[in-house]
Short mmCIF file of the C-alpha atoms (twelve columns), coordinates in Angstrom:
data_MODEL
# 
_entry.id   MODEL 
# 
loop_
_atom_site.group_PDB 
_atom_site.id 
_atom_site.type_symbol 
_atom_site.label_atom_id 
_atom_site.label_alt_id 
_atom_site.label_comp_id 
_atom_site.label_asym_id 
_atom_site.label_seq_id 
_atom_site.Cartn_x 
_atom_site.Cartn_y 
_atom_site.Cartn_z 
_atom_site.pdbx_PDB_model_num 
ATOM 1   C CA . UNK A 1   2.833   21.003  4.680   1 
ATOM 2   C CA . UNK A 2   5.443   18.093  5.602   1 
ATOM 3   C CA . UNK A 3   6.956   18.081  8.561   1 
ATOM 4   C CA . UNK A 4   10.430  17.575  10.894  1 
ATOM 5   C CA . UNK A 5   9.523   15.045  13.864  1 
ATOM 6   C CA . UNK A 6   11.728  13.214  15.983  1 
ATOM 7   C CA . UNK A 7   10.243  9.820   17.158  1 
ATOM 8   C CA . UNK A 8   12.964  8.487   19.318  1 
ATOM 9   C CA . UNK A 9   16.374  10.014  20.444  1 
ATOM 10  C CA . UNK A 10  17.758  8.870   17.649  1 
ATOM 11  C CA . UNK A 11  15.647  8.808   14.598  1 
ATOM 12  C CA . UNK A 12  13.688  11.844  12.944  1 
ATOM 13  C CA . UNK A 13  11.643  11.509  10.127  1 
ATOM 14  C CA . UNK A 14  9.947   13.625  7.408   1 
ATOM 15  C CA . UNK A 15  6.339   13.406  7.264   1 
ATOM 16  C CA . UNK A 16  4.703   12.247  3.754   1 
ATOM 17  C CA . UNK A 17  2.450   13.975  1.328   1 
ATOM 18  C CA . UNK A 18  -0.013  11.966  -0.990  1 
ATOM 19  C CA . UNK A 19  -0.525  14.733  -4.206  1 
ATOM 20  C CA . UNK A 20  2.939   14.215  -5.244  1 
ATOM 21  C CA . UNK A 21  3.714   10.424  -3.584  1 
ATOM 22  C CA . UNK A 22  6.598   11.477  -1.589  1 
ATOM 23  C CA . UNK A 23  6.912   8.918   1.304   1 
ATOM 24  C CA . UNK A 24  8.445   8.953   4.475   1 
ATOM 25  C CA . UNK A 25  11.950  9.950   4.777   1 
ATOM 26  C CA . UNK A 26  13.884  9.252   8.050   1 
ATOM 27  C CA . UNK A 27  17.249  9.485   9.574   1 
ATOM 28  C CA . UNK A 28  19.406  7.456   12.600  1 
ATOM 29  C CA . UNK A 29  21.849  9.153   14.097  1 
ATOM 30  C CA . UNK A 30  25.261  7.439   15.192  1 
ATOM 31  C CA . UNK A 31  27.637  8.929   16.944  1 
ATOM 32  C CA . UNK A 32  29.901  8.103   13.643  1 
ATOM 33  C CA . UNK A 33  27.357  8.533   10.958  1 
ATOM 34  C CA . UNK A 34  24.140  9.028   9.799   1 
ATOM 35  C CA . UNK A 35  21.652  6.694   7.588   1 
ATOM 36  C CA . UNK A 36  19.171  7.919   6.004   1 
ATOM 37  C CA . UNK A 37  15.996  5.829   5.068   1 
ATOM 38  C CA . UNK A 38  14.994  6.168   1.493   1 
ATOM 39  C CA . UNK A 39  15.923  9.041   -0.738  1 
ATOM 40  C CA . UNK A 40  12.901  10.775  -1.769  1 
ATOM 41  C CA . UNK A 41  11.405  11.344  -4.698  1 
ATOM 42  C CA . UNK A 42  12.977  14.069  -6.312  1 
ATOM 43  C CA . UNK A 43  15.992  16.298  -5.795  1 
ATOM 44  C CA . UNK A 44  13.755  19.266  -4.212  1 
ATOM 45  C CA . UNK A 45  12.737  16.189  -1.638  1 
ATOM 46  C CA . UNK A 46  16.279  15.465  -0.839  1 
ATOM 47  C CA . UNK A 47  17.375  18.680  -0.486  1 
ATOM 48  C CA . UNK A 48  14.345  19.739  1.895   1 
ATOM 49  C CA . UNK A 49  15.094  16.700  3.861   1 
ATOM 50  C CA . UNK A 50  18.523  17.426  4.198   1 
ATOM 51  C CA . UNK A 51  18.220  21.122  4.772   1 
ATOM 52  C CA . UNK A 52  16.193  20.524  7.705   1 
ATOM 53  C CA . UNK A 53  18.545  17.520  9.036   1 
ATOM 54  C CA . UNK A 54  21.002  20.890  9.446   1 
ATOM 55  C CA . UNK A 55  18.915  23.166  10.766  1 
ATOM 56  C CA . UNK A 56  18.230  20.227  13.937  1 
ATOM 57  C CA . UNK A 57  22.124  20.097  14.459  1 
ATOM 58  C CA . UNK A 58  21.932  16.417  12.849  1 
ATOM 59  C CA . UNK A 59  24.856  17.090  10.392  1 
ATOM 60  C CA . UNK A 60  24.421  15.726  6.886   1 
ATOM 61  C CA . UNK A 61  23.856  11.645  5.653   1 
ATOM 62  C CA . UNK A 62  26.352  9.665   5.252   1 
ATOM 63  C CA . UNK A 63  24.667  6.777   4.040   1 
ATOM 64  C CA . UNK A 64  21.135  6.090   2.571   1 
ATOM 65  C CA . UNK A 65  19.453  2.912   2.691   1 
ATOM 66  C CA . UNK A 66  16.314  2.066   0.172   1 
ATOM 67  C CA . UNK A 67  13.421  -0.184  1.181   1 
ATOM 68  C CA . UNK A 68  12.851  -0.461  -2.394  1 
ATOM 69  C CA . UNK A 69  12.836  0.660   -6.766  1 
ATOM 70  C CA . UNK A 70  9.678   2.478   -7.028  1 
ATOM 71  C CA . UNK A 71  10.311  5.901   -8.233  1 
ATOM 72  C CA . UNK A 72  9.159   8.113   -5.171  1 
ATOM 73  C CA . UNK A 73  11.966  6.520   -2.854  1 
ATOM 74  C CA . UNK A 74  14.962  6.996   -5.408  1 
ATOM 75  C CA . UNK A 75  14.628  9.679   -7.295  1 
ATOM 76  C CA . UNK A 76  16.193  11.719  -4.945  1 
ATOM 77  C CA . UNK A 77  19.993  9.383   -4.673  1 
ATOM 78  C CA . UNK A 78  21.440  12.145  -6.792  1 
ATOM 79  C CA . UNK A 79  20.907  14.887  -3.859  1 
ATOM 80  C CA . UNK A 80  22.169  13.008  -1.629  1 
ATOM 81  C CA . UNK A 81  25.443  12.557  -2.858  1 
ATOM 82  C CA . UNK A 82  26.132  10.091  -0.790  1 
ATOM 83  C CA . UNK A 83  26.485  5.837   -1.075  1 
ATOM 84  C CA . UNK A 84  23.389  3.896   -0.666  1 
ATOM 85  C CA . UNK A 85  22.842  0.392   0.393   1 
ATOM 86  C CA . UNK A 86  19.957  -1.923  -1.685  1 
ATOM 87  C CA . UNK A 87  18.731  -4.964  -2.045  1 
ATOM 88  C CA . UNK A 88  19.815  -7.255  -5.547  1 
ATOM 89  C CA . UNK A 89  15.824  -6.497  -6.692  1 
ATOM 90  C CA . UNK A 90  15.948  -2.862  -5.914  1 
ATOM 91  C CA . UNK A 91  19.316  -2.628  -7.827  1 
ATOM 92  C CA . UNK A 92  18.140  -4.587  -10.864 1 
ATOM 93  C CA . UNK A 93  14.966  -2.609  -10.805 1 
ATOM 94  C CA . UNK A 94  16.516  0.431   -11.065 1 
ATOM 95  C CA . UNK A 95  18.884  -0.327  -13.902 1 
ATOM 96  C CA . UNK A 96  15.738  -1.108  -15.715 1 
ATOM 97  C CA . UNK A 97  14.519  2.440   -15.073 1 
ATOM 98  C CA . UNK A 98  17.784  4.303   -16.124 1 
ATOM 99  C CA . UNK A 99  17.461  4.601   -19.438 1 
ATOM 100 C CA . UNK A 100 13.408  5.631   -18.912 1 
ATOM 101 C CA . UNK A 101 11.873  8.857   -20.610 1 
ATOM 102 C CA . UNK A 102 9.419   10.379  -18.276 1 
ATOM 103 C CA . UNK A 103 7.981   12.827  -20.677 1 
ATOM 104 C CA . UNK A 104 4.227   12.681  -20.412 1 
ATOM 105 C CA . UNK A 105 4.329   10.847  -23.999 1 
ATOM 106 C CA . UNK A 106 6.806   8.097   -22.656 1 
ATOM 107 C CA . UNK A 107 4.794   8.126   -19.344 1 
ATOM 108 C CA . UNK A 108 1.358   7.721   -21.165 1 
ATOM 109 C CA . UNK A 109 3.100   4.991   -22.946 1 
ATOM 110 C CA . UNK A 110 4.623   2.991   -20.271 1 
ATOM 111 C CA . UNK A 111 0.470   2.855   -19.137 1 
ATOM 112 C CA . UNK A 112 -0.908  1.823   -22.280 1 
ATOM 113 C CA . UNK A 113 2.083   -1.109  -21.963 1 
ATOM 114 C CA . UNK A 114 1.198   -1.770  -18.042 1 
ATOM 115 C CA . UNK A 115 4.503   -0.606  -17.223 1 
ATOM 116 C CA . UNK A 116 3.746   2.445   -15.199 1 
ATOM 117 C CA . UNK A 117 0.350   3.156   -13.412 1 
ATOM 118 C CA . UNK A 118 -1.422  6.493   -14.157 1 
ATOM 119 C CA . UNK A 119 -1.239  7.708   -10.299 1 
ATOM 120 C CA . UNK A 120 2.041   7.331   -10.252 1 
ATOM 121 C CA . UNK A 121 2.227   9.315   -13.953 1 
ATOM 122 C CA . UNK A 122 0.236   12.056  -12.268 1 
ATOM 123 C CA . UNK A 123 2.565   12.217  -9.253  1 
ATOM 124 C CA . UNK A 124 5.098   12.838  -11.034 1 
ATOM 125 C CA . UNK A 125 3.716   15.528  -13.123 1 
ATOM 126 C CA . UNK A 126 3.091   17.227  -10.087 1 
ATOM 127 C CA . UNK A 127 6.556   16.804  -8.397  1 
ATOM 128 C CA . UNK A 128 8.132   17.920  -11.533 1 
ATOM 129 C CA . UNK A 129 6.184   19.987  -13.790 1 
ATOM 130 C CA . UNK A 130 7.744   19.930  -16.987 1 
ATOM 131 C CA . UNK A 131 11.120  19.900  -16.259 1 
ATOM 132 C CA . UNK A 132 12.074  16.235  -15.678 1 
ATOM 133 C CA . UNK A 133 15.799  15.948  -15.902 1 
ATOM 134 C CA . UNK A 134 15.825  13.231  -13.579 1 
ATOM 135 C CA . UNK A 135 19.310  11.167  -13.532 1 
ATOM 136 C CA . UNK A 136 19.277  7.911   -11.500 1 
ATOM 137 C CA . UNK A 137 21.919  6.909   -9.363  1 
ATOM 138 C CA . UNK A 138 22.637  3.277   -8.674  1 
ATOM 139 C CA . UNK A 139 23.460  2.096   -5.131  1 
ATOM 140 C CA . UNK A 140 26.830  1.005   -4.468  1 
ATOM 141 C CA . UNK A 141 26.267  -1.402  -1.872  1 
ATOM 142 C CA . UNK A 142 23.921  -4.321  -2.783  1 
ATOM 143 C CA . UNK A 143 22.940  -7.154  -0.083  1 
ATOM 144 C CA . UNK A 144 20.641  -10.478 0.148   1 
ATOM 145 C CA . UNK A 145 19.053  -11.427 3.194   1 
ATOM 146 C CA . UNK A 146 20.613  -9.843  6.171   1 
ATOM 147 C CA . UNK A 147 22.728  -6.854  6.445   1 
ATOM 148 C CA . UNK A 148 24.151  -5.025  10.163  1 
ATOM 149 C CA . UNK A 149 25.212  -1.537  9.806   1 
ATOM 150 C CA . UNK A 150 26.918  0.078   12.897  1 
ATOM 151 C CA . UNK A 151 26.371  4.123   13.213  1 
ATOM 152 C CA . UNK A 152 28.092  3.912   16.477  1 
ATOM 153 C CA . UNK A 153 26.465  3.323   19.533  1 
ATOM 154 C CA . UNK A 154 23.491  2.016   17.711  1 
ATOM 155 C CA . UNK A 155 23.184  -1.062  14.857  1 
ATOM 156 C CA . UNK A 156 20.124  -0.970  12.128  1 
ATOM 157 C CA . UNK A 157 19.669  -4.338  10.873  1 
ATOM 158 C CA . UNK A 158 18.521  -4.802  7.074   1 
ATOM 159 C CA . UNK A 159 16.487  -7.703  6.401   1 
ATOM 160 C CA . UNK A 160 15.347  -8.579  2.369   1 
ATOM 161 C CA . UNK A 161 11.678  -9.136  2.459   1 
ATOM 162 C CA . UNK A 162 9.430   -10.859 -0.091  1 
ATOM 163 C CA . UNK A 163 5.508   -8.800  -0.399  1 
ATOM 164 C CA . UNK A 164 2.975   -7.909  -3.252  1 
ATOM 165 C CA . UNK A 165 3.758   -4.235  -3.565  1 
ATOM 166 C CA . UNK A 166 7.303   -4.248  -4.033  1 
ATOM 167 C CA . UNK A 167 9.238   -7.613  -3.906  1 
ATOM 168 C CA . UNK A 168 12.394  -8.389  -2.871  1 
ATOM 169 C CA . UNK A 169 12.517  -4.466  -0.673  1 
ATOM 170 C CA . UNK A 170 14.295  -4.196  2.272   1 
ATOM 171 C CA . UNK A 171 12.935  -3.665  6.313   1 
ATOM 172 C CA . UNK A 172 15.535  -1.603  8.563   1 
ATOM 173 C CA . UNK A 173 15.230  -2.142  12.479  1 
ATOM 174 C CA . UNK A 174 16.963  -0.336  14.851  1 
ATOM 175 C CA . UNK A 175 16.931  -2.566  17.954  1 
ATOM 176 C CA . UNK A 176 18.345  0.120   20.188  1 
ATOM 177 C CA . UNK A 177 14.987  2.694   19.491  1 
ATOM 178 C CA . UNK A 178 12.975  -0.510  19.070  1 
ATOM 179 C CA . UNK A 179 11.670  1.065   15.679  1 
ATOM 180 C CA . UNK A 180 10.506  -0.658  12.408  1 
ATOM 181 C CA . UNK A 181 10.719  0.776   8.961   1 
ATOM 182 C CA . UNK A 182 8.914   -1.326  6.581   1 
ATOM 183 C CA . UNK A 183 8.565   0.984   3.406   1 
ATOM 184 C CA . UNK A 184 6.206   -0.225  1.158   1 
ATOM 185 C CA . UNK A 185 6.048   -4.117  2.441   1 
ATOM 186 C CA . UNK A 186 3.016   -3.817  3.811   1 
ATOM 187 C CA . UNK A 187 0.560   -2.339  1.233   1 
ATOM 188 C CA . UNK A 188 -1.372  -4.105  -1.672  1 
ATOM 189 C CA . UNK A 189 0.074   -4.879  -5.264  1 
ATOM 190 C CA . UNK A 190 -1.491  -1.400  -6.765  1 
ATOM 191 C CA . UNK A 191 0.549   -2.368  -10.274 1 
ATOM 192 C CA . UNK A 192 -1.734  -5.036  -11.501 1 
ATOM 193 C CA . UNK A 193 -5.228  -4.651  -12.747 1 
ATOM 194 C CA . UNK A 194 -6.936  -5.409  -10.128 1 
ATOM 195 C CA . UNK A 195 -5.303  -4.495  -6.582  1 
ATOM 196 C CA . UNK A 196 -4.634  -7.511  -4.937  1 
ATOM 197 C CA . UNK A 197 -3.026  -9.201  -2.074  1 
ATOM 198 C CA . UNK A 198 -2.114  -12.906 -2.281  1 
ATOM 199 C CA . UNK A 199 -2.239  -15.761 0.810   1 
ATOM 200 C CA . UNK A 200 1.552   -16.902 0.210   1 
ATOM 201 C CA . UNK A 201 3.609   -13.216 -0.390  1 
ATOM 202 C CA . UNK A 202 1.487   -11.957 2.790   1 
ATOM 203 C CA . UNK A 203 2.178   -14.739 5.188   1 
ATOM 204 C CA . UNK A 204 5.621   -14.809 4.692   1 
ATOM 205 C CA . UNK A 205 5.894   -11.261 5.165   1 
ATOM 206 C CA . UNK A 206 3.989   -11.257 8.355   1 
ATOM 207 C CA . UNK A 207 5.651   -14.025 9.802   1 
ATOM 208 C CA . UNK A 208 9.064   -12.396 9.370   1 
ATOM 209 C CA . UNK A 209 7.713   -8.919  10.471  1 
ATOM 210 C CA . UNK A 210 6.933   -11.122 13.730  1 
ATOM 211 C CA . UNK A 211 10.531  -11.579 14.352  1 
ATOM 212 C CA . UNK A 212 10.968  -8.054  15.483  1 
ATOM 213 C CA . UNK A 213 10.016  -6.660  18.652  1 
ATOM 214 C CA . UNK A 214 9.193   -3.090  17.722  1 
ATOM 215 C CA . UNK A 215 7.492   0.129   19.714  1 
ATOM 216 C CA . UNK A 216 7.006   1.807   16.033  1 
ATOM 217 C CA . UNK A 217 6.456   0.713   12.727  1 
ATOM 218 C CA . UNK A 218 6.644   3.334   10.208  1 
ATOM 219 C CA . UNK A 219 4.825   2.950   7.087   1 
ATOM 220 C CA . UNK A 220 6.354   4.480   3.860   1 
ATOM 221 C CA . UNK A 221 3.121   6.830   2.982   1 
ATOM 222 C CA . UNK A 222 1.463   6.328   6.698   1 
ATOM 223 C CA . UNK A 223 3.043   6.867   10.081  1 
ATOM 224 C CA . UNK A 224 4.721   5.912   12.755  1 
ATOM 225 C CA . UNK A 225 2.539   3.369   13.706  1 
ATOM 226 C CA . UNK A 226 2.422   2.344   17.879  1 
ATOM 227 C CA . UNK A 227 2.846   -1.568  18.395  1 
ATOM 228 C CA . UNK A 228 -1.203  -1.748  19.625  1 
ATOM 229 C CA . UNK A 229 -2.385  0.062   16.433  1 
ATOM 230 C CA . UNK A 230 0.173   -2.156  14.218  1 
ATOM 231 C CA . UNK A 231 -0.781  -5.430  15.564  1 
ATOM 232 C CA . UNK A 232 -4.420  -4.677  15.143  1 
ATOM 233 C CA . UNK A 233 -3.223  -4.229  11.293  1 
ATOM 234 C CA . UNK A 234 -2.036  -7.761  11.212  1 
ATOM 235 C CA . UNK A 235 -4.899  -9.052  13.089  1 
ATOM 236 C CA . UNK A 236 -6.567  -8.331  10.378  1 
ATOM 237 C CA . UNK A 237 -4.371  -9.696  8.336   1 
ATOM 238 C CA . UNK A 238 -3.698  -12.720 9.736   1 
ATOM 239 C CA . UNK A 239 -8.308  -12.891 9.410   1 
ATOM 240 C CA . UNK A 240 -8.153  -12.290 6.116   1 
ATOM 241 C CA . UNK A 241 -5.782  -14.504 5.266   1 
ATOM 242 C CA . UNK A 242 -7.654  -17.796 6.786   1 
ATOM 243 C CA . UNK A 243 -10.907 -16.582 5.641   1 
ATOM 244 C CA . UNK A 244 -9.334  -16.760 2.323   1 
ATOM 245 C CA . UNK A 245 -8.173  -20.533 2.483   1 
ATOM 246 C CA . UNK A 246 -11.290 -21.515 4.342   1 
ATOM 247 C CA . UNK A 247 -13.350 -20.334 1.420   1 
ATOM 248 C CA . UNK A 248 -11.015 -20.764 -1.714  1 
ATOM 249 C CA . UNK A 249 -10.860 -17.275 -2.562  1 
ATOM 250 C CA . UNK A 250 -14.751 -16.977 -2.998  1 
ATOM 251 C CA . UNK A 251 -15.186 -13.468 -2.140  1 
ATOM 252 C CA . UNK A 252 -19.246 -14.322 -0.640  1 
ATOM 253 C CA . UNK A 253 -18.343 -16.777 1.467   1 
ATOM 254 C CA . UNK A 254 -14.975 -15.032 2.841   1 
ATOM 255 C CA . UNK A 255 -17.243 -12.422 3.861   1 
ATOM 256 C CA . UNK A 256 -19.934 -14.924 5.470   1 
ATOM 257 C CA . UNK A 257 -16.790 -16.223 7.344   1 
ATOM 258 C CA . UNK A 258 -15.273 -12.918 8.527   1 
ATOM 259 C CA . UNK A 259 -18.559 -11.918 9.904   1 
ATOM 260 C CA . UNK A 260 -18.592 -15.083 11.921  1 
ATOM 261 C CA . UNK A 261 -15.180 -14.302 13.559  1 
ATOM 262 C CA . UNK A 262 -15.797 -10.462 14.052  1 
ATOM 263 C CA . UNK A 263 -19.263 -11.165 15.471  1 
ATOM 264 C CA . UNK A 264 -20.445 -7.804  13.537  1 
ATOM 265 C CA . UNK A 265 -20.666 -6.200  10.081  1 
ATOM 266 C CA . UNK A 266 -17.133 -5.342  8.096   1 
ATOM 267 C CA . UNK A 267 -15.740 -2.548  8.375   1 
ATOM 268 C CA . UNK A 268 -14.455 -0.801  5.256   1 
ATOM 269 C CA . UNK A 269 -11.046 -1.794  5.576   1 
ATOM 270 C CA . UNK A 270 -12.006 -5.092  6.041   1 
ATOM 271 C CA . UNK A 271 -14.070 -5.130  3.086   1 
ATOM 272 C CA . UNK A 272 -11.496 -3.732  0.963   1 
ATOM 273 C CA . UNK A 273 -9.023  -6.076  2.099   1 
ATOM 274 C CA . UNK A 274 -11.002 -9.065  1.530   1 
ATOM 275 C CA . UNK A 275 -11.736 -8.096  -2.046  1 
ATOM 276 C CA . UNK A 276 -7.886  -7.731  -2.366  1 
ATOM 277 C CA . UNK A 277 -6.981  -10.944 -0.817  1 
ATOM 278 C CA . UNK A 278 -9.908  -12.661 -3.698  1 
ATOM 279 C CA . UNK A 279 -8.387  -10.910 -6.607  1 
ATOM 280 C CA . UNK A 280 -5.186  -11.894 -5.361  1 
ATOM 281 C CA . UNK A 281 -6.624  -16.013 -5.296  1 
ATOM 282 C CA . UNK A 282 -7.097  -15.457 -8.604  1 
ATOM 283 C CA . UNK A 283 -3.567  -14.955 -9.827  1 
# 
């Protein structure tokens, strides 16, 4: 069952649920107005979201921003009601997706093209059952590179981000609260045959990720992540990543390598990452 929790004084946030994707949703407060991080991914998501923003005396949103296209954070704009802020990519993305049939016909087709992946298919057979009237709603405020919104009495800055899962998305830090949202930026590219991350899209993200000084970083279908659990995320990371140059992508030796710096066998994360970072040496 999701969740209502409040992480700082000023920012709440929905809890996720994996069956039907729906990620993170979140809200900062102003003393003017109200964004809201991502929009869901469906109108019942929205509207639960928002119904419980009232019942906490938060009022309603006033502005939503998206970290990024994929169908699970935007699905829900329509709910809303309300004008959203997006990166150039996310926009473009979307306009690809408006004129989409998500019958289970069109969906099983959009696999068989590599358009759509089947967990994603299933998730949203499960969200919707078979009524899928779902209408798309295009933000109205589109930004590249670096965008300050004031809320009154606290700023979020959005920052366009390059990554594997969803490029060109959108991180949202809220100096004041010290908090983080990096949507999807931080997970593996799940669209191509083999999951993969690659040595250039990761270091840059990392590296501008690094530029924040943050408490919390929320991930998208995660948590609200505390800076010492975070930054052992990157450590490993930041491993992976030389283990990767050092051996050329060979997955044998980067695991020979990674040994030698851990002093110990790999975890499964490790391994799993490792195998990501080789298929992504491959591209």
């Amino acid at each position: 069952m999701q969740q209502f929790k409040q992480l700082t004084d000023r920012i709440w946030y929905q809890t996720p649920v994996s069956e039907t994707d729906r990620p993170i949703v979140a809200v900062i407060t102003g003393d003017e107005r109200n964004l809201v991080i991502d929009a869901g991914n469906s109108s019942r998501h929205a509207a639960l979201f928002v119904d419980e923003m009232e019942q906490q005396g938060l009022g309603k949103p006033d502005l939503v921003a998206l970290t990024h296209w994929h169908w699970d954070h935007v699905f829900g704009m329509k709910q809303m009601a309300v004008p959203a802020i997006a990166t150039h990519r996310t926009v473009d993305e979307m306009r690809k997706m408006m004129d989409y049939d998500w019958s289970d016909e069109a969906l099983a087709e959009r696999i068989r093209q590599g358009i759509e992946i089947p967990f994603c298919a299933d998730a949203i057979k499960l969200e919707f059952g078979a009524n899928r009237d779902i209408e798309l709603v295009l933000p109205t405020i589109r930004f590249a590179g670096q965008l300050e919104v004031d809320l009154g009495g606290v700023q979020c800055l959005l920052r366009q981000v390059e990554n594997d899962h969803s490029p060109g998305s959108a991180l949202i830090y809220v100096p004041q609260d010290r908090v983080l949202f990096l949507g999807d930026a931080m997970y593996a590219d799940i669209f191509s045959a083999k999951w993969n991350y690659t040595v250039e899209q990761t270091t840059r993200l990392l590296d501008v990720i690094a530029e924040y000084d943050a408490d919390y970083y929320v991930w998208s279908h995660g948590e609200a992540m505390p800076k010492d659990a975070f930054e052992q995320e990157v450590r490993l990371l930041r491993q992976a990543i030389e283990v990767t140059k050092q051996a050329a992508g060979k997955i044998s030796e980067m695991r020979r390598l990674y040994r030698e710096v851990v002093e110990r066998d790999l975890t499964t994360d490790e391994e799993e990452t490792l195998v990501f970072f080789a298929n992504g040496a491959k591209k």
